[in-house]
N, C-alpha and C positions, 0 to 999 in steps of 0.2 A: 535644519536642526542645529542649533548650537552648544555647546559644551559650559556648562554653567561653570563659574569660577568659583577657586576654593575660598574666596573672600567672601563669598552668601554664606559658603558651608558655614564658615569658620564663626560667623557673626549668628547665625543659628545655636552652636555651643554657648554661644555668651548669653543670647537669651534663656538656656535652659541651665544653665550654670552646671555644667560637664563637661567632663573635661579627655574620653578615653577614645573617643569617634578616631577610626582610622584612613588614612586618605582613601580615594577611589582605590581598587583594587585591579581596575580593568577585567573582570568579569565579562566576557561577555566581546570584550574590545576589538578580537580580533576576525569576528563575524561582520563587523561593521564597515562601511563604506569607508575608508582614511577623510575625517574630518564630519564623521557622523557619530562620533562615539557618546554616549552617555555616562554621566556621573553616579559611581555605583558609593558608596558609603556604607560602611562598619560603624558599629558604634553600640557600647556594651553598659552606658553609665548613664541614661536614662534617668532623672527623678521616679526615685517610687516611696509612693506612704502604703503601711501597712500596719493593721493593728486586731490582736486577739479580741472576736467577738462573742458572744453567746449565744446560740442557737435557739428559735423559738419551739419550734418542735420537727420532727422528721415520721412520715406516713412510716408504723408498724404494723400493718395489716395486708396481705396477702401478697406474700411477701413469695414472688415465684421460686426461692432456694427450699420453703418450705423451713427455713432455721429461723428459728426464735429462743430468743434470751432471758435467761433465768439468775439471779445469783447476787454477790456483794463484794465488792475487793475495795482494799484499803491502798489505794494507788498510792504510792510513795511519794508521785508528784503532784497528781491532781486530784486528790483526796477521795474520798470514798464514793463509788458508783455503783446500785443496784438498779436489778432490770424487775421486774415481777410478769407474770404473763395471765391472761387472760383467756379462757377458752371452754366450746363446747363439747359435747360429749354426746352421740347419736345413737340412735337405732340403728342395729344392723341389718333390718329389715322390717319390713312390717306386719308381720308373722311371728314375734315373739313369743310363746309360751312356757312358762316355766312349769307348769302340772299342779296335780295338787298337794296339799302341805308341804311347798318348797321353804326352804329355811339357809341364808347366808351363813356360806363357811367362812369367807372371806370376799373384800372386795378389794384390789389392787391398780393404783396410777399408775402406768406406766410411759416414762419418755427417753427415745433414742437420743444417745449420745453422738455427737459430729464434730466435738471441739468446745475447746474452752481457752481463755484467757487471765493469766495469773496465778494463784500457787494453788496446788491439788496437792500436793507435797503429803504424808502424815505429820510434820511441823506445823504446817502454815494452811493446809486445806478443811480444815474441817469447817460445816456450816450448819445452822439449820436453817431449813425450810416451812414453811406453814402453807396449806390445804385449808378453802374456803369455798363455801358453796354459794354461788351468785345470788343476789338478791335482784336482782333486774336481768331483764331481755337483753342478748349481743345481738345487731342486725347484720346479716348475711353479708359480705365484703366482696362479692363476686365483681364488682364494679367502684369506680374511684368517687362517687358519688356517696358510698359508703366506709368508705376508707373511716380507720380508727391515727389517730396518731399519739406521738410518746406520752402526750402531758393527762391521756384518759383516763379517766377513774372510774369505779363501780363502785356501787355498795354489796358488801360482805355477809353475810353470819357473823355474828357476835362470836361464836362458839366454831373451833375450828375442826375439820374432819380429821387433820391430826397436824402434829407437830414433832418435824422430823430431824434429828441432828443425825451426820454423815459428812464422810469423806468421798469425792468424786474418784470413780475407777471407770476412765475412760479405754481399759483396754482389755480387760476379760470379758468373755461370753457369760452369759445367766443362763446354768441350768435350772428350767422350771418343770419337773416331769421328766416326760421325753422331749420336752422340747428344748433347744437353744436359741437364746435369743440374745439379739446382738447388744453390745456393752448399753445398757440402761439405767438410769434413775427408776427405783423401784419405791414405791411409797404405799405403804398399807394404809388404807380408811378407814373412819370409824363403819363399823358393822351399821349402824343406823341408816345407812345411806343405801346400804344392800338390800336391805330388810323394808325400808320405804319402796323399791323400784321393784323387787316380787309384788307388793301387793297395792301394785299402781295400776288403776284402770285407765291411767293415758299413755297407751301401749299399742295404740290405735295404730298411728304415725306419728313422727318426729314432730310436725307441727304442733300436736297436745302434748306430743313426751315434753317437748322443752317451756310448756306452761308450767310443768311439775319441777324441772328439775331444768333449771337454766345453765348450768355450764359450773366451771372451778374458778377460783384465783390460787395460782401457785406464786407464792411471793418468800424472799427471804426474813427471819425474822431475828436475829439477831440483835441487841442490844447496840453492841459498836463493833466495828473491823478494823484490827489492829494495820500498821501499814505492813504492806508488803503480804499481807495475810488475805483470804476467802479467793474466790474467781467469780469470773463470770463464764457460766455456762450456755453452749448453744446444742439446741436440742433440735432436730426433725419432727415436728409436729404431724406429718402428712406422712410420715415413712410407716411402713404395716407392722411397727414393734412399737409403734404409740397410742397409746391405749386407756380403756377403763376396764378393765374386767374383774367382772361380777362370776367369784364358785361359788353352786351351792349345791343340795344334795335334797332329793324328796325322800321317801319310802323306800323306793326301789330302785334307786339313781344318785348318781353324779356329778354334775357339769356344770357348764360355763358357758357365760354370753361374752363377748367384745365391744364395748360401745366405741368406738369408731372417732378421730374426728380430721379433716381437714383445712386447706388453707382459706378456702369462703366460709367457717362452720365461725365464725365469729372471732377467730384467733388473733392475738395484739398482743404486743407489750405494752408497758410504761419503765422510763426511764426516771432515776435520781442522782442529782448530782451534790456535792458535798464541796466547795470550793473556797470557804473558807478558814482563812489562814495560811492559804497555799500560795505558791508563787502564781500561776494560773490567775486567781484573783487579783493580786496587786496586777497584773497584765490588764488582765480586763479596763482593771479601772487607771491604767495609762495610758492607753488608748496610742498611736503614733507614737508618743517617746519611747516608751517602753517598747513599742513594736519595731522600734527601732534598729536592737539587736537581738533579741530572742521573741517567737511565736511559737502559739499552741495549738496543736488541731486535735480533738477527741471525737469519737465515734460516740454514739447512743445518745445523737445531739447533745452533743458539749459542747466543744467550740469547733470556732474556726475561723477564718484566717480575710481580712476583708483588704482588700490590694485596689491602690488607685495610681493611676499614671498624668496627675495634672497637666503636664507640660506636651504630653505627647502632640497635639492640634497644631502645636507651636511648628512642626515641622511643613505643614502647607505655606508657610512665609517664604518656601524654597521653589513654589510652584507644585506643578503637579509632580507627585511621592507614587512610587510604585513601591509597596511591601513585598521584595522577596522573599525573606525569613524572619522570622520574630520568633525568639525563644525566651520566655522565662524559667529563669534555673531557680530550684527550691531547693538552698543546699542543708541536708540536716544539723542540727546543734551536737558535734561529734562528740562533747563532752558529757552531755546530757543520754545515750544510747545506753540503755540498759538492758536489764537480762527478759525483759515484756517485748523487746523485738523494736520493729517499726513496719509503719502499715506499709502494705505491697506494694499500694496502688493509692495515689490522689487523683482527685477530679477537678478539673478549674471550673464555675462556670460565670456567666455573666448575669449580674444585677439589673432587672429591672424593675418598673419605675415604683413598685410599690414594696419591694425588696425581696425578691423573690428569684429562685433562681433559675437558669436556662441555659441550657446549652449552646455553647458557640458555634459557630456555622464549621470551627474546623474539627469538631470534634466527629462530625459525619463524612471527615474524609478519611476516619479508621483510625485505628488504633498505632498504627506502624508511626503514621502521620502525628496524632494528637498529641500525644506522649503520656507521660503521668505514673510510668511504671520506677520501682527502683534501682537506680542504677546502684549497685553494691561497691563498683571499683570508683568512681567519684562521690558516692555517699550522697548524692542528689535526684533529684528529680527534675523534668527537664518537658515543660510547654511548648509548641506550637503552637499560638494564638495569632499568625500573619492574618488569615480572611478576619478576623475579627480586630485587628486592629489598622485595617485597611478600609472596614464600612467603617470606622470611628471618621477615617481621614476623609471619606467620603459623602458625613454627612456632618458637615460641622455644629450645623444649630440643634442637632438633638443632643439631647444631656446623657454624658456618662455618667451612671448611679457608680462605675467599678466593678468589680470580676471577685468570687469566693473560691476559696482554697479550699477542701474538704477533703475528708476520707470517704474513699468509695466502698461503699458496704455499709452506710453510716449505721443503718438499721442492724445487720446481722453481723456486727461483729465489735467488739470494745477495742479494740487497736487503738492508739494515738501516739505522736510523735511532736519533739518539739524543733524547732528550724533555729534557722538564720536569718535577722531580720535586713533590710535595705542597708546597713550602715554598722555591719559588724562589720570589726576591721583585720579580717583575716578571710572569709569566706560570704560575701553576705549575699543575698537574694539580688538578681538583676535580671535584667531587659536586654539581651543579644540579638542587634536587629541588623540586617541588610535591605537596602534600601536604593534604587533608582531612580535620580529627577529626570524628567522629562517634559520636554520644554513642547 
């Protein structure tokens, strides 16, 4: 074995036009036979393109947190985003009977509170909502073969079961009775809907209930959202404080049924995005320049973040390359952090060929390993993609489509964040790689 010269390294930097690669380190050197040692290299300045893209849609449907998003906020930065949800409502058995001359006292929506994002405030929180009763079938999401995703739509009722304006109180209990239930959106329906499901004879089973009575759309309905005003709410669809319930009272009686619903009962959102005029937009549509020094990543497919490493191949001109570490640092835009937070957690994953995305071989080596979480005291985020950028070195003639930047959770949570791009000139996005030739 011979020790390769720093004059390959060096001419390696010229072809990749970088300039911050630091000598061998001797890693490792003093295990080795005297006159066996290998050439270890550092090296943190990497070519990278990066540019804010747009999401085509993200699966919202059976969604194992059980949270799903309801609401309208007027993002200060990336304009307005509402969620609407979609969803069934069961038999709680198939034994129903209500008696005779039953008559609805009331019928009430109910959905558990879990969190929300953006202002609930009494200044800036109020919203309203609108109650719509399906005009078509949801089909069962137990399986990914049925998966619903963001960009789905249904037809509605003309005429809506109601139309609710309210301020979110995500932290008092609901006395109802004797009962307490925990912090809910409570939504009164029109009586007509209570009053149709008494004197339905498709009461059989669910399977004829839901030819009658196909499920709601809860969606926001507001005119416009001022910035910095409305939220997006996340709700527990599957928790046992979400609900339809039907009181009513016969002759000699008076009770209530629960109609039920869970996360296969047809449950989805749909996502809107509102992007222009906004900085986000001009991004979009600069593609690498712009991506340059500032990037955008949104939840409820919005954007995100499309990262390519040209030059990387270029390193097999040194012979055979052993990746010991590879980090990309995603450092946040510190000027840009506001009082909306920044997401917990990113996900990298890898593009392929028809643009789609996939997880990297190192994101199965855990979490400790992968990275993606936020570090608070450097304000970044921090990759482990070595196995994945060691099959790049080891399979030359296949084509890299490039690696996405996302928020994890995209589905159940509105978070976004904006970064640092390859070529801000105080903190910007790089490639930390250690690296072994071996002859």
């Amino acid at each position: 074995m011979t020790f390769r010269t720093t004059t390959a390294f060096f001419g390696l930097l010229t072809m990749l036009i970088i300039s911050s690669c630091k000598e061998p380190d001797g890693i490792g050197l003093d295990v080795l036979p005297e006159g066996e040692e290998m050439a270890i290299a550092w090296i943190d300045s990497f070519t990278i393109e990066a540019r804010t893209i747009l999401y085509d849609s993200v699966q919202t449907s059976g969604l194992s947190s059980g949270t799903y998003l309801i609401g309208d906020f007027g993002d200060p930065i990336f304009g307005r985003v509402q969620s609407e949800l979609f969803m069934q409502f069961k038999l709680p058995s198939t034994s129903v009977e209500f008696g005779s001359g039953a008559v609805v006292d009331s019928i009430i929506l109910n959905l558990a509170y879990v969190g929300s994002y953006g202002s609930t405030d009494k200044l800036k929180g109020t919203m309203t909502f609108g109650v719509y009763e399906l005009e078509e079938d949801l089909r069962n999401t137990s399986t990914t073969d049925s998966a619903y995703y963001s960009t789905a739509s249904h037809s509605v009722s003309a005429t809506p079961l109601a139309v609710y304006q309210f301020r979110p109180d995500l932290y008092s209990d609901v006395i109802s009775g004797s009962d307490t239930i925990r912090p809910s959106l409570r939504i009164p329906l029109d009586n007509t809907l209570g009053t149709r499901i008494l004197a339905s004879g498709n009461l059989a089973s669910n399977d004829v209930f839901l030819t009658e009575f196909k499920g709601l759309n809860i969606k926001p309905m507001d005119v416009s959202m001022s910035s910095g005003f409305g939220s997006i709410l996340y709700f527990n669809v599957a928790s046992s404080f979400s609900w339809v319930k039907l009181y009513y009272h016969t002759d000699t009686d008076t009770s209530f049924v629960d109609f039920l619903t869970s996360n296969t009962d047809g449950v989805h959102t749909a996502f809107h995005h509102e992007y222009a005029s906004t900085a986000v937009e001009s991004a979009i549509a600069g593609g690498t320049v712009s991506g340059a020094e500032r990037l955008y990543i949104q939840s409820m497919a919005g954007t995100r973040v499309k990262v390519e490493l040209p030059h990387l191949r270029e390193l097999n001109s040194l012979g055979a390359v052993a990746i010991n570490k590879a980090e990309l640092v995603v450092p946040l835009d510190a000027d840009l952090v506001d009082e909306y937070g920044v997401p917990s957690n990113l996900q990298i994953t890898v593009i392929d060929s028809v643009g789609n995305p996939i997880f990297p071989v190192d994101f199965f080596e855990g979490s400790d390993y992968y990275g993606g979480v936020y570090d608070s005291e450097n304000r970044q985020y921090v990759f482990n993609i070595a196995r994945h950028l060691q099959s790049l070195l080891n399979a030359p003639e296949e084509v890299d489509y490039g690696l996405y930047i996302t928020n994890s959770g995209n589905a159940v949570n509105a978070r976004r964040g904006i970064f640092n791009g390859p070529q801000h000139p105080t903190k910007p996005m790089k490639l930390r790689m250690t690296y072994t030739i071996i002859e």
